[in-house]
N, C-alpha and C positions, 0 to 999 in steps of 0.2 A: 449757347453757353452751358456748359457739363457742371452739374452744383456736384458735389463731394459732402456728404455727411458726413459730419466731425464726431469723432466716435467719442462716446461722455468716459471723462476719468475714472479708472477703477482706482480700489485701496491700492492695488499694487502698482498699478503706473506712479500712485500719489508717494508711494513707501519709495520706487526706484527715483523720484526726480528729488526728494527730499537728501538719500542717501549719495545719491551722486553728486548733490551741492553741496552736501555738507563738506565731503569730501574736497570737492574742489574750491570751497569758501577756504575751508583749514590750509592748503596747500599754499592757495594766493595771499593770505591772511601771514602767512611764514615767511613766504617769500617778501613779501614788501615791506614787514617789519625789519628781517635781516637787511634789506637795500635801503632800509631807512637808517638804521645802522650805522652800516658801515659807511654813508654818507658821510653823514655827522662825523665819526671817526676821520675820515678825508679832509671836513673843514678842520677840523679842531689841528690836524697837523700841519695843514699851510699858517694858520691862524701862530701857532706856537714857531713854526720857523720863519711866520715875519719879524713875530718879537723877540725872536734870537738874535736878527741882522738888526735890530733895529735898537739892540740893545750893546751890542758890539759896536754900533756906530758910537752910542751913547758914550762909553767908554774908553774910546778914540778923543771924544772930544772935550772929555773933563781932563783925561790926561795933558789934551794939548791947552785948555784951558790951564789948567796948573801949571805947566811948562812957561805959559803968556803970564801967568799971575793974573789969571781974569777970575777975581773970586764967583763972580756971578755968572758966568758962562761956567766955570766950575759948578757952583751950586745946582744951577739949574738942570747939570748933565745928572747931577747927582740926584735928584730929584726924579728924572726919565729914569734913572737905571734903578730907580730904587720901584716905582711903577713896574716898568717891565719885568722888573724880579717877579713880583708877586701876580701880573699877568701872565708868565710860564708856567709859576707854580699853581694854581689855578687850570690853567691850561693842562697840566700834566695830569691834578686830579681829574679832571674832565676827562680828558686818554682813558687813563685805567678805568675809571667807570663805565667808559663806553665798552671798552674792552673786556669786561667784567660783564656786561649787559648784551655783548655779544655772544661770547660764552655760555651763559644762561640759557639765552633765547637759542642758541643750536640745541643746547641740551633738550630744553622744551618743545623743541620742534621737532625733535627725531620721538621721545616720549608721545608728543600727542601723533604722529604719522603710524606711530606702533602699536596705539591703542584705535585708531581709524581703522583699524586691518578689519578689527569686526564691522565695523560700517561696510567696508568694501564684498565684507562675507555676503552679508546680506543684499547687500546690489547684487552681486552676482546670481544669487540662489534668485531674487527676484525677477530678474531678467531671464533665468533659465525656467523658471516657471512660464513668464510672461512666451517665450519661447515657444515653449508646450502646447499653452493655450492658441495660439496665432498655430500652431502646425495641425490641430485634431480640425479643424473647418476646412485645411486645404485635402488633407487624407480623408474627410467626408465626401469632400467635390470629388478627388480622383476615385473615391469606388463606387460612385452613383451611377459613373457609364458602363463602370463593371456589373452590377445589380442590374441597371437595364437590360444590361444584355444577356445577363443568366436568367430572364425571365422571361423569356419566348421557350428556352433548351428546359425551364423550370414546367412550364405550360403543355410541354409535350411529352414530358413522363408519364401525366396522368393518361393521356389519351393512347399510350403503350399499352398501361396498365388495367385500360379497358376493357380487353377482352376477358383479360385474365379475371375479373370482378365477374363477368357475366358467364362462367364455364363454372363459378362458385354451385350454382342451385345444382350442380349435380354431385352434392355433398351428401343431402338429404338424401340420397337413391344408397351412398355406400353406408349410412346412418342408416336404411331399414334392412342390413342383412340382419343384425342382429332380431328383429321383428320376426324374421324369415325363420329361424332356428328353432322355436317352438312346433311349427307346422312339420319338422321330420321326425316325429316317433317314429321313424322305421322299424327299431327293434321291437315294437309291439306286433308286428304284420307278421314274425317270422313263426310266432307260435300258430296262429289262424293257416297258414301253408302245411300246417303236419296233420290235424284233419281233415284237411282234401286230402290229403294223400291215404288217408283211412278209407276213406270210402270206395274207391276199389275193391280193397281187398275185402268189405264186407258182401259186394254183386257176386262176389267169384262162389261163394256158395250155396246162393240162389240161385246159380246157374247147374249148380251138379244135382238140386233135388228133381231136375226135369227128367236128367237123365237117367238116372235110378228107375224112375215111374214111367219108360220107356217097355220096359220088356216086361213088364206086365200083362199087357195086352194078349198076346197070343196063350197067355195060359188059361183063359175062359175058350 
């Protein structure tokens, strides 16, 4: 046997079942008033055309009473018709009031159905919330096997990325030319190059006093 957790009422479930009853209390609440109505209306006019026939009988029979000379079958017809009169009229104010009470109650039942609109605003806006809410846990479910699965192809970037980290320490090496630029005074060496070249030209003429002191000799 599979138990089913019964999820606890929110405000908004509590706002949507309030707003959808009320609604449908106010609709049933019209409707059965009107059918109790126009019921009542229904009786009241069999009620009034029995006492039509039955006052037309009445009247039948005083006549024929009088025609008889029955004072007291006279009397007494006169007596029903005079009942029956004021049972019609009775009857008839009862009509119009119904009718008057029908009337009303449409009027009041389209006013309260047209002021219920905002009730129904509000159901709707609730339910479209309510909506919302029930859809972000299912679009969770459906990209958790997406996330899984970007995270093997996520896992293998760094291990690309590796070598590339590891060919970094030969930054330092292009970071010590600048170190390196101090150690070229060349231009100081070029002046040190032009006294060697002096000193030749100073042997060339310690070399001509030899010769001079050459032919000396034979003149002892």
């Amino acid at each position: 046997m599979s138990s089913k957790k019964k999820s606890l009422p929110t405000p908004l479930h509590l706002l949507q079942e309030l707003s959808g009853g009320l609604v449908a209390h106010l609709e049933n609440a019209c409707a059965k008033a009107m059918a109790e109505a126009e019921s009542i209306l229904a009786k009241l006019e069999k009620e009034r055309n029995k006492a039509q026939e039955k006052l037309h009988k009445n009247r039948i029979k005083m006549q024929e009473a009088a025609t008889a000379g029955k004072s007291k079958a006279q009397a007494k017809a006169r007596k029903s018709i005079a009942e029956l009169e004021d049972l019609l009229d009775a009857l008839m104010d009862r009509q119009t009031q119904t009718l008057q009470y029908i009337s009303d109650l449409k009027r009041d039942a389209q006013e309260s159905m047209n002021l219920a609109e905002g009730v129904n605003k509000v159901r709707e806006a609730v339910s479209s919330a309510l909506n919302m809410r029930n859809a972000k846990p299912a679009a969770t479910k459906a990209a958790a096997p997406k996330a899984a699965a970007a995270k093997p192809a996520a896992a293998a970037k760094p291990a690309a990325k590796a070598p590339a980290r590891r060919r970094a320490p030969a930054k330092p090496a292009a970071a010590a030319k600048p170190a390196a630029k101090p150690a070229a005074p060349k231009p100081a060496a070029k002046p040190a190059a032009k006294p060697a070249a002096r000193k030749p030209a100073a042997r060339k003429p310690a070399a001509a006093k030899p010769a001079a002191a050459a032919p000396a000799k034979p003149a002892s």
